[in-house]
C-alpha positions as CSV (number, residue, x, y, z in Angstrom):
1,X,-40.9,240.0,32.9
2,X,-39.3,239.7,29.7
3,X,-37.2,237.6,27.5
4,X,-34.6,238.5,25.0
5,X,-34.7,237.5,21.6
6,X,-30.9,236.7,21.9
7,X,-31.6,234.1,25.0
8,X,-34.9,233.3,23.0
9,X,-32.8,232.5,19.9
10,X,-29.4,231.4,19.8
11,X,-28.6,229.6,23.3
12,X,-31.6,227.3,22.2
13,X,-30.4,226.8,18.5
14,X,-27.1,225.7,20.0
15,X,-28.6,224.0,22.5
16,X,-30.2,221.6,19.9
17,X,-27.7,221.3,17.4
18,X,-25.2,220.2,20.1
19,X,-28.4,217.5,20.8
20,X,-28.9,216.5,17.4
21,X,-25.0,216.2,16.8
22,X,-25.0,213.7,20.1
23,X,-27.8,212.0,18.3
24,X,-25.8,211.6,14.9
25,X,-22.9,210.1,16.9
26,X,-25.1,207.7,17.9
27,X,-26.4,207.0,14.4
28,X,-22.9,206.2,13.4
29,X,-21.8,203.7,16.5
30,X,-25.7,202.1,15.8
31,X,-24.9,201.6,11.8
32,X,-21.1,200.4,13.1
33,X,-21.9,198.0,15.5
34,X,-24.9,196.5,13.1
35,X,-22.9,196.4,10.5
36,X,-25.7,199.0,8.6
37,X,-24.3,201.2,5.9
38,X,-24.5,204.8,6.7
39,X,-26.2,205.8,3.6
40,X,-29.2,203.5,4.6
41,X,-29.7,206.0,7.1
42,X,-29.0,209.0,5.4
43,X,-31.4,208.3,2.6
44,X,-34.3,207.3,4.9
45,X,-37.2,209.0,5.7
46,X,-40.6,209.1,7.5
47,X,-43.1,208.7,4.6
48,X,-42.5,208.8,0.8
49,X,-43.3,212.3,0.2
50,X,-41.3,213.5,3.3
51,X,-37.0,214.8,3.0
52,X,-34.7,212.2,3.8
53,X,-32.8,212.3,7.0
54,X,-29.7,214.1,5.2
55,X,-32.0,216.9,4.1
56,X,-34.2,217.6,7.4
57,X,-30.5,218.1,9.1
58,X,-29.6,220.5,6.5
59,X,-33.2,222.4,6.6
60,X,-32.3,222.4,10.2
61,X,-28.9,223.6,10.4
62,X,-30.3,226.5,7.4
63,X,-33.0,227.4,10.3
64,X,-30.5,228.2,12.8
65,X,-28.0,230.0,10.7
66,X,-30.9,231.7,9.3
67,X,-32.8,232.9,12.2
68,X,-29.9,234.5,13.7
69,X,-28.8,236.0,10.7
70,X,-32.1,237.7,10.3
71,X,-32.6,238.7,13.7
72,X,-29.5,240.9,13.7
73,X,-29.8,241.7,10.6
74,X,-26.9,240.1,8.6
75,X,-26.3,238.2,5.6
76,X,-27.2,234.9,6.0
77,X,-24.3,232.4,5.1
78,X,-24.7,230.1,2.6
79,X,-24.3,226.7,2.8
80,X,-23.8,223.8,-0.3
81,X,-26.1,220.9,0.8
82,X,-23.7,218.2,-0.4
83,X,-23.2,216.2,2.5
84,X,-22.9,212.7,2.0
85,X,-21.6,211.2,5.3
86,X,-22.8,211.5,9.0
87,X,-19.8,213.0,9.7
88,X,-20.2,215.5,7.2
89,X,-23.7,216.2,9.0
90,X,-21.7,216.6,12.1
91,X,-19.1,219.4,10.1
92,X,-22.2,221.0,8.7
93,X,-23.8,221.5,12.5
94,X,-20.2,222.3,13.8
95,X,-20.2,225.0,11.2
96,X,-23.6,226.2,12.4
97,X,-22.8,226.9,15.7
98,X,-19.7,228.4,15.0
99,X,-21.3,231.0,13.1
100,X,-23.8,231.3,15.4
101,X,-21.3,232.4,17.9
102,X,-20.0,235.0,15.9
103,X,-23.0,237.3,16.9
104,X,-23.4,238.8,19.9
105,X,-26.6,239.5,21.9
106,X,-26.2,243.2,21.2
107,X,-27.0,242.6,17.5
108,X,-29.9,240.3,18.1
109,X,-31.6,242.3,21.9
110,X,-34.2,244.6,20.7
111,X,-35.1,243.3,17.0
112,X,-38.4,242.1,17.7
113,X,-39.8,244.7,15.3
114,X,-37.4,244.4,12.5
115,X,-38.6,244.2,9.2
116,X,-38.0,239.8,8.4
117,X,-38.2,238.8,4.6
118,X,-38.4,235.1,4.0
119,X,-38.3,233.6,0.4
120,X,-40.2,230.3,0.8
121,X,-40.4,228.6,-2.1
122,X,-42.2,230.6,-4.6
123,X,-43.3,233.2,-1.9
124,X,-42.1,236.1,0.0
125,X,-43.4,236.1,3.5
126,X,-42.8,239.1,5.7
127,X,-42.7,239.1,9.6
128,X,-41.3,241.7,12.2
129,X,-38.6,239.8,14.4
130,X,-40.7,238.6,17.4
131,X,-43.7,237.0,15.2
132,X,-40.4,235.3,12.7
133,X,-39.0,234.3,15.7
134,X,-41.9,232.3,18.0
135,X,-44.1,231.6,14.8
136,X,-41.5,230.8,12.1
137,X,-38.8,230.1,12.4
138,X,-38.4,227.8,15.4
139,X,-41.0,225.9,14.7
140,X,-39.8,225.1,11.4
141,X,-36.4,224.4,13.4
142,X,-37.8,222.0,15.8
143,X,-40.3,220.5,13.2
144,X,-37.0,219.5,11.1
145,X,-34.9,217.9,14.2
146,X,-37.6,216.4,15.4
147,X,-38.2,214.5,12.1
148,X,-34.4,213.9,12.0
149,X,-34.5,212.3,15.3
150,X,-37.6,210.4,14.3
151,X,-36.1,208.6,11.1
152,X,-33.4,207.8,13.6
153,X,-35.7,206.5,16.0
154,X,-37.4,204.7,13.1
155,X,-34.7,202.7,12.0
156,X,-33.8,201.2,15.5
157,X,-31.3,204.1,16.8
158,X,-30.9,203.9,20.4
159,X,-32.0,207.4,21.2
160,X,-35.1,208.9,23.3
161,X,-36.4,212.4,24.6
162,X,-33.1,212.4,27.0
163,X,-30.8,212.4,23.5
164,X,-33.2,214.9,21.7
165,X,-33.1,217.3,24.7
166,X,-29.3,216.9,24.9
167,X,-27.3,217.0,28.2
């Protein structure tokens, strides 16, 4: 039995954006009701050296845009990381999805050996869609919301694996 890059892909990026947009709901009734400013959370992070809570939703968010994109072989959409709210976070994930559901399984079935070029810093990294897919690109999208989820965590959000595997 098989699976098909389109169910392997996008229902599961929606999946955990819709999740990780629940969770930054929560952020904002937690920072309301104890009287924390928002940017406290936005700014915060795991370890010195790690992206703040603002910037592992936006990695995350570029992930999923990204991966689809790729996969059936479109332009990927390009995003100004200038959020500044929670609420902008939320737009930014709204935004995600929506594009997301602009592409139909048809244009992502069957492109588990097209050609994948990543720029990653200062290299290129090549994959054929199956190996970007299940050794890239996901990972790098779960590794990001989990982190998210943890500064929220961190800071005393009222959230657990329930929240972070959405409903």
């Amino acid at each position: 039995m098989s699976i098909s890059m389109y169910v392997a892909s996008s229902p599961r990026l929606i999946a955990q954006l819709k999740a990780l947009d629940a969770i930054l709901a929560k952020a904002a009734a937690h920072a309301e009701a104890k009287k924390i400013d928002p940017a406290v959370l936005l700014a915060s992070r795991l370890f010195p050296d790690m992206f703040a809570f603002t910037r592992q939703v936006q990695i995350a968010c570029d992930f999923a845009k990204g991966t689809v994109a790729r996969l059936a072989g479109v332009e990927v959409p390009s995003y100004a990381d200038n959020e500044q709210t929670l609420a902008e976070l939320q737009a930014r994930i709204a935004k995600t999805i929506a594009f997301i559901e602009t592409i139909p399984a048809v244009q992502i079935d069957g492109s588990e050996t097209r050609d994948i070029n990543v720029k990653a810093g200062p290299r290129e990294l090549q994959f054929k869609g199956l190996d970007y897919l299940i050794g890239y690109a996901l990972p790098n999208f779960y590794f990001h919301v989990t982190t998210a989820y943890n500064i929220l965590r961190h800071n005393g959000v009222e959230i657990g694996k329930r929240d972070y595997l959405g409903a």
